[in-house]
VOVO-260870 format. One line per field, with one value per residue: residue number from 1; x, y, z of N, C-alpha, C in turn. Coordinates in Angstrom, 1 decimal, padded with zeros to 4 digits, always signed. Atoms other than C-alpha are relative to their C-alpha. Last residue first. Layout:
// VOVO-260870
i = NUM:...;
nx = X:...;
ny = Y:...;
nz = Z:...;
cax = X:...;
cay = Y:...;
caz = Z:...;
cx = X:...;
cy = Y:...;
cz = Z:...;
// end
This chain:
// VOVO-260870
i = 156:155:154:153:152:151:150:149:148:147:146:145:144:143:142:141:140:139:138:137:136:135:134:133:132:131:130:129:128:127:126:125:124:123:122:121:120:119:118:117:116:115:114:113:112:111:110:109:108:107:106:105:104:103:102:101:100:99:98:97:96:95:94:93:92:91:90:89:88:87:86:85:84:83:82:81:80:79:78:77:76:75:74:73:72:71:70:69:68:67:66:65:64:63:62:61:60:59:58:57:56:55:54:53:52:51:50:49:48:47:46:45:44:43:42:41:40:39:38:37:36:35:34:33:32:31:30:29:28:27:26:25:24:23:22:21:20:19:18:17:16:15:14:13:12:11:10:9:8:7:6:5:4:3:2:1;
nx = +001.6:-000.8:+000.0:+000.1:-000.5:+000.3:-000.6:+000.8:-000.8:+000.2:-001.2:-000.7:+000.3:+001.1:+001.0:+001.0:+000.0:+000.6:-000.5:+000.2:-000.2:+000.8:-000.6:+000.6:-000.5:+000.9:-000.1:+000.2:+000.9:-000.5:+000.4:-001.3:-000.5:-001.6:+000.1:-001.5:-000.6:-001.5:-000.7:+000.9:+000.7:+001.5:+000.4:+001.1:+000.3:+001.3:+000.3:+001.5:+000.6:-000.5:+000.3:-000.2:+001.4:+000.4:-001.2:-000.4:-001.7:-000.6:-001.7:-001.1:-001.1:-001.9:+000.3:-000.5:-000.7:-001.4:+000.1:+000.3:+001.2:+000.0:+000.8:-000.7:+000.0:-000.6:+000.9:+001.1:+001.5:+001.1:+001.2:+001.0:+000.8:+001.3:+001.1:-000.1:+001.0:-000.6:-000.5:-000.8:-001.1:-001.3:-001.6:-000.6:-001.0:-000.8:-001.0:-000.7:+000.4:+000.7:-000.1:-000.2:-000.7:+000.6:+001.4:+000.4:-000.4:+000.9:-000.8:+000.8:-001.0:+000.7:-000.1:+001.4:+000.3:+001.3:+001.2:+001.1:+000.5:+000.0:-000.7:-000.9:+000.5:-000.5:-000.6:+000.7:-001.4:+000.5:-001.2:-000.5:+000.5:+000.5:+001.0:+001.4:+001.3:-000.4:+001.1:+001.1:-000.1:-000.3:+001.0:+001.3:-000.5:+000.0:+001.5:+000.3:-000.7:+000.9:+001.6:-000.1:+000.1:+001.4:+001.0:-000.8:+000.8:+001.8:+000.2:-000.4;
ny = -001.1:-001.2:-001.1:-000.8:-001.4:-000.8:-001.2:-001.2:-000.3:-001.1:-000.2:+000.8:+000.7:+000.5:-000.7:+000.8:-000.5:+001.0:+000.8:+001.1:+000.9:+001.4:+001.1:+000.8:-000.1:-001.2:-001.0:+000.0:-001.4:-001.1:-001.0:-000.8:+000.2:-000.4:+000.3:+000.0:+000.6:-000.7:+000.8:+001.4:+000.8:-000.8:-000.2:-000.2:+000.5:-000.6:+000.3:-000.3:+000.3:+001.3:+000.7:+001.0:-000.1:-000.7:+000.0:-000.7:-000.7:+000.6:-000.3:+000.5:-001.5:+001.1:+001.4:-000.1:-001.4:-000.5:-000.3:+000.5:+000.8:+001.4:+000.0:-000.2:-001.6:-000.7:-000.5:+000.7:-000.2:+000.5:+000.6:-000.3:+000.6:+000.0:+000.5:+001.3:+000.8:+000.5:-001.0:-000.2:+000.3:-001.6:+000.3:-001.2:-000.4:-000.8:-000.4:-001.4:-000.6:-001.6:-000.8:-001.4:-000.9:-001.4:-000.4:+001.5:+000.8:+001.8:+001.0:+001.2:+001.3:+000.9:+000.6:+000.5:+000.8:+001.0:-000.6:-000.1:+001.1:+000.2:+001.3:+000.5:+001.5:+001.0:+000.2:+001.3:+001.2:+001.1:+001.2:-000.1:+000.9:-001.1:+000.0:-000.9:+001.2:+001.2:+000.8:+000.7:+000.9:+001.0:+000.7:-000.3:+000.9:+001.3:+000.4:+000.0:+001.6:+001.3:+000.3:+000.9:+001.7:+000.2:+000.2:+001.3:+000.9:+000.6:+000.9:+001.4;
nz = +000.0:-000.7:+000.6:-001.0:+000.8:-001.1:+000.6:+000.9:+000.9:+000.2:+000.6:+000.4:+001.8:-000.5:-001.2:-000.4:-001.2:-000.6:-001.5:+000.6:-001.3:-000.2:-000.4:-000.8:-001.5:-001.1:+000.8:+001.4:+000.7:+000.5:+000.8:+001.0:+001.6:+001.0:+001.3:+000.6:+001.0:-000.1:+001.7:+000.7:-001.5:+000.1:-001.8:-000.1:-001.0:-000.5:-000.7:-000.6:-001.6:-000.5:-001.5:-001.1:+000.7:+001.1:+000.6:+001.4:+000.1:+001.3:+000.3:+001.1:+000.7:+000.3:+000.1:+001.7:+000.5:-000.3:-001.4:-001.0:+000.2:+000.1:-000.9:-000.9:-000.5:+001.3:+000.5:+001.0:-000.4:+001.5:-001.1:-000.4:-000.7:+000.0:-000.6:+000.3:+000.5:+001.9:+000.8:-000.8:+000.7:-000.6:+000.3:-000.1:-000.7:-000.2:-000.6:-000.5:-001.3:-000.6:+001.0:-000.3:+001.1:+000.1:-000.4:+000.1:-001.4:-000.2:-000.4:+000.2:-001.0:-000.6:+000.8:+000.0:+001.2:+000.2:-000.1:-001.7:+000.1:-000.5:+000.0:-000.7:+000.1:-000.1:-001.1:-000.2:-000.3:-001.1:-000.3:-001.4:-000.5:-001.2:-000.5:+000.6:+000.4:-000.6:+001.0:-000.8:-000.6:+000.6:+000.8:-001.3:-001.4:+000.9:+000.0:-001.5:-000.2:+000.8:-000.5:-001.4:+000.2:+000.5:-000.8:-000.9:+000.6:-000.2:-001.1:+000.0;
cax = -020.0:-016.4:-018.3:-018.3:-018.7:-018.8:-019.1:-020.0:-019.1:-021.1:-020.7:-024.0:-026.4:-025.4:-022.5:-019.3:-017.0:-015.8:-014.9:-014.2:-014.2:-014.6:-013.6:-014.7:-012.3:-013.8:-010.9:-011.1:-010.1:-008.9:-009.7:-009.0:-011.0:-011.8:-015.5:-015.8:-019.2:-021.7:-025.3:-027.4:-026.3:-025.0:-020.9:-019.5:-015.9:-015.0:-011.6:-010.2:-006.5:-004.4:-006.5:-004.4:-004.9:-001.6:-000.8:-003.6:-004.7:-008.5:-009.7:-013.5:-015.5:-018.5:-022.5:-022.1:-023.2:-025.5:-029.3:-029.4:-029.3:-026.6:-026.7:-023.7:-026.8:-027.2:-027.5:-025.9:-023.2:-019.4:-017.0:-013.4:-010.4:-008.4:-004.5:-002.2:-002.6:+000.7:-000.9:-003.2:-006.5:-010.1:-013.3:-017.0:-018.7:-022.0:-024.5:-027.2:-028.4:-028.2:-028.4:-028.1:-029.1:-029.9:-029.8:-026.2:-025.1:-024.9:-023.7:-024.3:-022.9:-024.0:-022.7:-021.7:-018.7:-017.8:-014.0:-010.6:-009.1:-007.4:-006.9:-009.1:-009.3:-008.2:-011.3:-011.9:-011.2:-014.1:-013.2:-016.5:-017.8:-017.6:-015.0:-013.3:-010.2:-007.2:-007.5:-005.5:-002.0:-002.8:-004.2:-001.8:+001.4:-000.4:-000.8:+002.6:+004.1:+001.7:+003.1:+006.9:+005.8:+004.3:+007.6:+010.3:+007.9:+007.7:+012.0:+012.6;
cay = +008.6:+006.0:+002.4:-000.7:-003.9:-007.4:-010.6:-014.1:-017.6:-017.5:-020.9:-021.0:-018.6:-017.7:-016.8:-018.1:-017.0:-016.1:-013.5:-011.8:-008.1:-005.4:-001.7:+001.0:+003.5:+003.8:+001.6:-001.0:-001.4:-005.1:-008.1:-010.7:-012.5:-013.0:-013.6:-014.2:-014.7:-012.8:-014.2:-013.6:-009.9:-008.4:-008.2:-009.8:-009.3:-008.7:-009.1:-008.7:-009.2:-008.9:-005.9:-004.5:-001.3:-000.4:-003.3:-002.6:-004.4:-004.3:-004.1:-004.4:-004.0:-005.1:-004.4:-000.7:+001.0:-002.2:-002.3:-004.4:-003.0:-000.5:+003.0:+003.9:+005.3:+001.8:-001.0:-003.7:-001.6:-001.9:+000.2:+000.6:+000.0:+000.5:+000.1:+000.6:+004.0:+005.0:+007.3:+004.5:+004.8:+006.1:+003.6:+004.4:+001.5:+000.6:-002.0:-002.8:-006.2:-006.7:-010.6:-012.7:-016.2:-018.9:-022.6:-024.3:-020.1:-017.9:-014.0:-010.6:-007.8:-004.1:-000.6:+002.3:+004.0:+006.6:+007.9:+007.0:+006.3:+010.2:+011.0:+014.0:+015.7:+019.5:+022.2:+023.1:+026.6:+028.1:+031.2:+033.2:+033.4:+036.9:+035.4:+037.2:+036.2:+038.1:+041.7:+043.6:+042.6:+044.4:+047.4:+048.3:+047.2:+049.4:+052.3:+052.3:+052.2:+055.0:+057.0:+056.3:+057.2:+060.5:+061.3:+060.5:+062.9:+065.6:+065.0:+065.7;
caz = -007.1:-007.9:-009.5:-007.9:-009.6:-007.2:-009.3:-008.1:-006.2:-002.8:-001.0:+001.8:+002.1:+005.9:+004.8:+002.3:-000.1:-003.7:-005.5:-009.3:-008.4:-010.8:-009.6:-011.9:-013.3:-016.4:-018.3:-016.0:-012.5:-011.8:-010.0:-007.6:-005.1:-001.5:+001.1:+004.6:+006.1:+009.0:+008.1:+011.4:+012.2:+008.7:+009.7:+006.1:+006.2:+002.5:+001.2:-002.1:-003.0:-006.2:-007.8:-010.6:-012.7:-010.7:-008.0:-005.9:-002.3:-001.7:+002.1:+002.5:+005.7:+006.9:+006.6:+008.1:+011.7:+012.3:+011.8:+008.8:+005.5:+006.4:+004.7:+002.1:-000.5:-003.1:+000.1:+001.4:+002.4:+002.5:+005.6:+004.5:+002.6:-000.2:-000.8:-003.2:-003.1:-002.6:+000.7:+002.2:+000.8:+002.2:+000.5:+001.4:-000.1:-001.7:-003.3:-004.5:-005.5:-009.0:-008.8:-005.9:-006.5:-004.3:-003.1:-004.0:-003.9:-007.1:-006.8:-008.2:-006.0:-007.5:-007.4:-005.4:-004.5:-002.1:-002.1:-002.3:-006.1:-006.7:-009.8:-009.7:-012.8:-012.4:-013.1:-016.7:-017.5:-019.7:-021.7:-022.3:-026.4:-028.1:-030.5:-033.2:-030.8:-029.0:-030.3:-027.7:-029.0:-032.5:-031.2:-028.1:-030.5:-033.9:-031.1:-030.0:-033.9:-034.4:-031.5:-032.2:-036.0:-034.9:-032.9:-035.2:-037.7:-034.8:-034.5:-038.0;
cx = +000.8:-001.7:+000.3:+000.7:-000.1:+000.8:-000.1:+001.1:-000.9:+001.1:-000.3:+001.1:+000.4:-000.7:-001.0:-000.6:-001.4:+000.1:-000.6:+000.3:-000.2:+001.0:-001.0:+000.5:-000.9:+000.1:-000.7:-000.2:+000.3:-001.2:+000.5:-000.9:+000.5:-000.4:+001.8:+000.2:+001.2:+000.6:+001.0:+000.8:-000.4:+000.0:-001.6:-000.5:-001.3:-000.7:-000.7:-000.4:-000.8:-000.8:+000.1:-000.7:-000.3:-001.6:-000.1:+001.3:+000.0:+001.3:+000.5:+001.2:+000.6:+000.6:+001.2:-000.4:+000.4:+000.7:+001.2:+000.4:-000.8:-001.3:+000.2:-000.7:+001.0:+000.9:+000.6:-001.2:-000.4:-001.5:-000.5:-001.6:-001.1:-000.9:-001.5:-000.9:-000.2:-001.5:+000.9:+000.8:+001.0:+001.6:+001.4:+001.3:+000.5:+001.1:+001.3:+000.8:+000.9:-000.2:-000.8:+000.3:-000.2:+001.0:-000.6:-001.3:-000.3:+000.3:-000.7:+000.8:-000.9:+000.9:-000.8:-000.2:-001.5:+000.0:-001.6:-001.2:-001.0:-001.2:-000.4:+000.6:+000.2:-001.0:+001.1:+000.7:-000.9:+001.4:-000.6:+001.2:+001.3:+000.1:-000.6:-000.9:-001.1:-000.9:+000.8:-001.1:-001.1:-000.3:+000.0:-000.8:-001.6:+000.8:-000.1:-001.5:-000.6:+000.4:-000.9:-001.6:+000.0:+000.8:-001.3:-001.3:+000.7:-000.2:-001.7:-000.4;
cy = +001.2:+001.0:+001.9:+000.9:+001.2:+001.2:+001.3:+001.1:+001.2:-000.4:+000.8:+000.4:-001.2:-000.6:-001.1:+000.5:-000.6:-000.3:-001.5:-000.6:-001.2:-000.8:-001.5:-001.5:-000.8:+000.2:+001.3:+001.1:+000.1:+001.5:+001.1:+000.8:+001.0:-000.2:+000.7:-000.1:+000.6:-001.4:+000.9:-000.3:-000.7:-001.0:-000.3:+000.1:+000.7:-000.7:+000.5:-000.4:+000.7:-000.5:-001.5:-000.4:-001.3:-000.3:+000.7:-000.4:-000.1:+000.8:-000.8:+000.4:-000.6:+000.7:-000.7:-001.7:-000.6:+001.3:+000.5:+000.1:-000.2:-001.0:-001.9:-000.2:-000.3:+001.9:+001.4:+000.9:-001.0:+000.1:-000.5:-000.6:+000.9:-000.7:+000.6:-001.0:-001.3:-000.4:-000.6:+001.1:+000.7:-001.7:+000.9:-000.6:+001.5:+000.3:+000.9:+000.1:+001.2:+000.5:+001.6:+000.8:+001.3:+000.5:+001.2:+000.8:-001.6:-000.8:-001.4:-001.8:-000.7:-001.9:-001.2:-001.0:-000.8:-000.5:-001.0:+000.6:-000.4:-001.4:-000.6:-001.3:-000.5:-001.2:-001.6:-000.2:-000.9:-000.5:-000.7:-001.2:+000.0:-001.3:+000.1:-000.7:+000.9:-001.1:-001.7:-000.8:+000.5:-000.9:-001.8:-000.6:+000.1:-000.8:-001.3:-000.6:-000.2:-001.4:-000.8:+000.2:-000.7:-001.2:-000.8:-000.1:-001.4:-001.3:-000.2:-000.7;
cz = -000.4:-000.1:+001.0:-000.7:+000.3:-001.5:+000.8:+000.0:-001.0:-001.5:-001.2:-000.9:-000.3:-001.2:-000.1:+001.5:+000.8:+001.3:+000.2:+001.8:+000.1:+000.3:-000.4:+000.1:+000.8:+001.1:+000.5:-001.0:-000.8:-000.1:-000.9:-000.8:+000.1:-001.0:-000.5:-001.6:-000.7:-001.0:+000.2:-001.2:-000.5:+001.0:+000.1:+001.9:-000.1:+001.6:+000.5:+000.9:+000.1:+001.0:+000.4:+001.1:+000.8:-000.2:-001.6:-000.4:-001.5:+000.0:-001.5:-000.3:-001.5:-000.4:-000.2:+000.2:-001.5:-000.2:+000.4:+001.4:+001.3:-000.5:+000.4:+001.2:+001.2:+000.7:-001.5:-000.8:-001.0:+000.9:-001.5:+000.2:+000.5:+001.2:+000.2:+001.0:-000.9:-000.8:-001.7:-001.5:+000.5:-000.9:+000.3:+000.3:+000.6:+001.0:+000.5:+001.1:-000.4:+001.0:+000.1:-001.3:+000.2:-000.6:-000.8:-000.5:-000.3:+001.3:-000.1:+000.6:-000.9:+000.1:+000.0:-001.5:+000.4:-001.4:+000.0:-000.4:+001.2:+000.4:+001.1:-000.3:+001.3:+000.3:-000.2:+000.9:+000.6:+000.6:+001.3:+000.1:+001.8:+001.6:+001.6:+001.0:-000.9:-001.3:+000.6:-000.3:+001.2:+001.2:-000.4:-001.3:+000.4:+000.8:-001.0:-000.5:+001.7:+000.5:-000.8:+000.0:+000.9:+000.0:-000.2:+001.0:+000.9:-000.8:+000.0:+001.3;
// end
């Protein structure tokens, strides 16, 4: 009585160990997918279109490197007049930008233009949009004259 108590404890072992090592019929490699960052700091890149009395800015290139206070409700840092974080014109950057957040929300835009010869002051409002890119509804004024346009800036 005890060899067939036996046999069964050892089947009943092997039909456990069989059962819960079969996982899948397939051969195929489990992928984990690294966490998403959330996080809203970082290089951006994008383009400035704008109308003046005189001239029209359309599609220029343009990019940031943007850090963020810890609620991230804020955004600041150096802007470029160009697509790669490089200045246009000689300087260490072409100004700075500080945008304040309230969620999806941008209440306050502010761009101190530094390019040697056409330094200028620009504001608006905005929001981030479903893709996470900031648009930027400003207006402002350099060496161009009174600047009303669109600023869209996309996370690299």
């Amino acid at each position: 009585m005890k060899s067939i108590i036996s046999i069964n404890k050892f089947f009943l072992i092997v039909a456990i160990l069989f059962f819960t090592a079969c996982g899948s019929d397939s051969d195929d490699p489990i992928t984990v997918t690294p966490p998403v960052s959330t996080t809203i700091a970082g290089d951006y890149s994008g383009t400035w279109d704008s109308t003046t009395p005189t001239a029209s800015f359309f599609g220029v290139d343009v990019s940031a490197r943007l850090t963020s206070n810890a609620q991230e409700t804020r955004l600041s840092g150096p802007f470029f007049i160009s697509p790669n974080l490089e200045p246009c014109c000689g300087a260490t950057n072409d100004g700075r930008i500080v945008i304040e957040l309230d969620g999806n929300t941008i209440t306050s835009f502010t761009y101190t233009d530094a390019i040697p010869g056409c330094t200028g002051n620009f504001s608006g409002t905005g929001e981030i949009i479903s893709t996470g890119a900031l648009v930027i509804d400003f207006t402002g004024t350099d060496c161009d004259g009174e600047h009303t346009g669109e600023l869209v800036l996309t996370k690299k």
